[in-house]
VMD Tcl script that draws the C-alpha trace (Angstrom):
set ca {
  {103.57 100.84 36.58}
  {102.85 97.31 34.34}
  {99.26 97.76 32.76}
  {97.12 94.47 33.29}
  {97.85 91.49 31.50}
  {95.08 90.70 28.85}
  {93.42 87.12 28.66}
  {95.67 85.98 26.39}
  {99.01 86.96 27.56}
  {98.13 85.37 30.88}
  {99.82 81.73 32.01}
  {97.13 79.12 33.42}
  {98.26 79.43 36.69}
  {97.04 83.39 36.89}
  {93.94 82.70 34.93}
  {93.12 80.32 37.75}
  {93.93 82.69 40.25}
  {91.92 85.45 38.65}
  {88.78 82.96 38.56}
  {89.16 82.13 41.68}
  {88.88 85.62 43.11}
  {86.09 87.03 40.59}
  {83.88 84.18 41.97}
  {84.86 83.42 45.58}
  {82.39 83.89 48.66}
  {85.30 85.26 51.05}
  {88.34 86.05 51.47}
  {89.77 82.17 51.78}
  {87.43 80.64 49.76}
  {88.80 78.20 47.08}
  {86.88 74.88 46.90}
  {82.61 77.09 46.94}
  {80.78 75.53 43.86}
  {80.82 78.75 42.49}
  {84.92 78.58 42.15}
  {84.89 74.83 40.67}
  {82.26 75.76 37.98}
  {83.97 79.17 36.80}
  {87.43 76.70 36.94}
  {85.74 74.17 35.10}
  {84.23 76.19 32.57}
  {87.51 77.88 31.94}
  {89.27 74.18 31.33}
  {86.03 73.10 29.00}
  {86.94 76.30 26.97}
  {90.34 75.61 27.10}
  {90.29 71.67 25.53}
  {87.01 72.70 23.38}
  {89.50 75.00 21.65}
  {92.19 72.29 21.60}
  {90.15 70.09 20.20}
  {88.58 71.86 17.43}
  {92.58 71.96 15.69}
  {93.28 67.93 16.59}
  {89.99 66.27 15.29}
  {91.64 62.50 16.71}
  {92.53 63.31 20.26}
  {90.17 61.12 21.77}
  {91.70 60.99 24.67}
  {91.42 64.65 25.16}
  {87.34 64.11 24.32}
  {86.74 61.50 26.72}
  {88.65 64.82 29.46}
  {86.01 66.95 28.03}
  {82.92 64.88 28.41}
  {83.64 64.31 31.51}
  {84.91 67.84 32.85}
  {81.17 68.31 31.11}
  {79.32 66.05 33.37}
  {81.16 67.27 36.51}
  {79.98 70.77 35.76}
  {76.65 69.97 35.62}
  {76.42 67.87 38.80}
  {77.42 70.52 40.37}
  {75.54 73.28 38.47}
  {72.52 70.80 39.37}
  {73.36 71.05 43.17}
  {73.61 74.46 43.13}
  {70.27 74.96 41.64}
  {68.84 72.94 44.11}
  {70.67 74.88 47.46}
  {71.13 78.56 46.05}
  {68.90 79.42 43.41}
  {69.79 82.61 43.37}
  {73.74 81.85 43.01}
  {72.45 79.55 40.38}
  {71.07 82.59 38.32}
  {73.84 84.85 39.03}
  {76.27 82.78 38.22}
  {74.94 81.13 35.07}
  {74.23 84.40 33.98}
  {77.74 85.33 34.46}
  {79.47 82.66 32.72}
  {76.66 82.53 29.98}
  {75.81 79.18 30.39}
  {71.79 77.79 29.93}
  {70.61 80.29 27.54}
}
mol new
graphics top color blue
foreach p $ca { graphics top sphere $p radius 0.5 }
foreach p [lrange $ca 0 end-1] q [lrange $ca 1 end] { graphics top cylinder $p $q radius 0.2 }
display resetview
């Protein structure tokens, strides 16, 4: 039996998978505003971290401000339709303190 791989160990593609099912409404559900945020908040964590070892990747920056804005359209819309969701899930990913 293989014991569970930790954060670290794991490729993007299984992180991504993992998100996807710890946040998902159903069985098929991919594409919720619930998935994209967790997936987008993983990716801001991701470059944030790249970022803070090359200081001149601007390129990279311009990614993150971006991925940035996306999140909080939709974290906006989802205040708006599902407060509750909203809560729940900002209180999951610790986001809004």
């Amino acid at each position: 039996m293989s014991t569970p791989l930790t954060p670290e160990q794991m490729t993007t593609a299984e992180k991504r998978v993992e998100t996807v099912k710890k946040f998902r409404k159903h069985e098929t559900d991919t594409g919720s505003p619930q998935v994209q945020i967790a997936l987008l908040t993983e990716r801001i964590t991701h470059i944030n971290a790249h970022l803070q070892k090359a200081k001149k990747d601007h390129a990279g920056r311009r990614g993150l401000v971006l991925m940035v804005g996306q999140r909080n359209r939709l974290l906006k819309y989802m205040g708006r339709t599902d407060r509750e969701g909203y809560q729940k899930l900002i209180a999951t990913l610790g986001l809004r303190k």
